[in-house]
N, C-alpha and C positions, 0 to 999 in steps of 0.2 A: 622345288622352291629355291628360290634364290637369296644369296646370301643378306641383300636390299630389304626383301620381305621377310624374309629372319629378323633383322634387325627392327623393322616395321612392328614386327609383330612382339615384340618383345618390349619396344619400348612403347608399346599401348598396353600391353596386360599391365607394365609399371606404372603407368598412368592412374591406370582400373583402379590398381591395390590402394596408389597415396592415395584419389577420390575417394574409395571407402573409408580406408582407415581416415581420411578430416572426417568426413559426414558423423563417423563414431565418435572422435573425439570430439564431434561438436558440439552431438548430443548429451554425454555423459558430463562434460564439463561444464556446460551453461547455467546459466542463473534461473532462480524462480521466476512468477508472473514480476514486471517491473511495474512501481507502484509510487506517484507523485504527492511527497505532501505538501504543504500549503501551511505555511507559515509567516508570521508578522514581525519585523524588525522592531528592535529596544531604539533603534534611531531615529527613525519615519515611520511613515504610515505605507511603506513599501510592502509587500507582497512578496515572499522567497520560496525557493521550491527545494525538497531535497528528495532525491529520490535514492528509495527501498527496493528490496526483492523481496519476494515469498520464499522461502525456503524452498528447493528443489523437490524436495521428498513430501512436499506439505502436501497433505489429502485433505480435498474441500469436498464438504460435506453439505451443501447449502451454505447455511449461513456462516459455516465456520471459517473462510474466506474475510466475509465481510468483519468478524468479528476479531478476527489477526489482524485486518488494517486498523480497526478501532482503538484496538488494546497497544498497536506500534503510533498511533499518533496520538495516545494520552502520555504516552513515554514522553512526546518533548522531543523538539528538532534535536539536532545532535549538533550541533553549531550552537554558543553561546552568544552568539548575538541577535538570536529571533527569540521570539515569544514561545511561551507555552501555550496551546490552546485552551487547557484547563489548568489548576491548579495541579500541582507532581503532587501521586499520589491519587488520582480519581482511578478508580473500577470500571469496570464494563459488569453489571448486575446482570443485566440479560438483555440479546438483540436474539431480535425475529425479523426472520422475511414473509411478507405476506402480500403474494401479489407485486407488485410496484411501490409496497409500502415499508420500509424499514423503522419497527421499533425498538426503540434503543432506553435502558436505562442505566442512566451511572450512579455511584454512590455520590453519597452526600458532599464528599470531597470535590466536588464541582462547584458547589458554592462557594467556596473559600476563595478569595483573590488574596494570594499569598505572594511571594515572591513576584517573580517578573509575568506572570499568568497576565492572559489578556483579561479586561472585563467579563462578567456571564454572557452580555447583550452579543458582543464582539467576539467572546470563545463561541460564542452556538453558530454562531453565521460561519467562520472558518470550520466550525466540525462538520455543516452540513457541507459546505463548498469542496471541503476534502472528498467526503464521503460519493456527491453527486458527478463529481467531475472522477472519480475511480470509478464507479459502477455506474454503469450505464441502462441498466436494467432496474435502477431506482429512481423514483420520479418524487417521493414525498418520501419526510421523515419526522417523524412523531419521537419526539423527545423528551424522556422524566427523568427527576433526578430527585432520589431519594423517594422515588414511588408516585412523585406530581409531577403533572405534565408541566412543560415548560411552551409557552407561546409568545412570540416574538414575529 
């Protein structure tokens, strides 16, 4: 063998090694599922998006998935210049997947237009738009709050 394919060979095993070691570090260091909210300006009638991760290590369970984005978009954009979808301070009581059908109930704290909170009419249309434009595998959403349905 020649000194050329020594060298050859030597600077492709090096190659090998950095291509693994990224692929490893790309995996161990990357973000959760990325996850867009949908949020209303104190300004206009604008439309804002802010996007989340799922945590790396989060185990979905079914619904438990859907019900981390519910409970991270009753939290409130994180920018103080959009809307709340609900009043700060609504629950997630209990969501189900059933089928193509996602039901959802929050606490009574949804009712309340408090602070900069959009209207009920206006918070339910952004929760479901949030909700339908992240999962794809949801086509209808059946919404109560405080145990009644809500229809809109």
């Amino acid at each position: 063998m020649t000194t050329k394919n020594k060298i050859s060979n030597v600077f492709f095993l090096f190659f090998l090694v950095v291509l693994c070691f990224s692929v490893l570090e790309y995996k161990m260091s990357r973000q959760g599922k990325r996850r867009i909210f949908y949020f209303a300006t104190l300004d206009s009638s604008d439309i804002h998006s802010e996007v989340r991760y799922e945590p790396r290590d989060f185990v979905d369970t079914g619904t438990s998935s859907i019900q981390f984005f519910i409970e991270e978009l009753l939290l409130g954009p994180t920018t103080n210049r959009y809307r709340p979808v609900f009043s700060l301070g609504t629950k997630v009581l209990f969501c189900n997947l059933s089928g193509d059908t996602l039901y959802v109930n929050l606490s009574e704290d949804a009712l309340l237009e408090k602070g900069s909170a959009q209207t009920i009419k206006d918070g339910t249309e952004f929760f479901k738009m949030n909700i339908l434009k992240n999962f794809a595998n949801i086509n209808t959403i059946e919404m109560f709050i405080g145990g009644k349905q809500i229809i809109y």
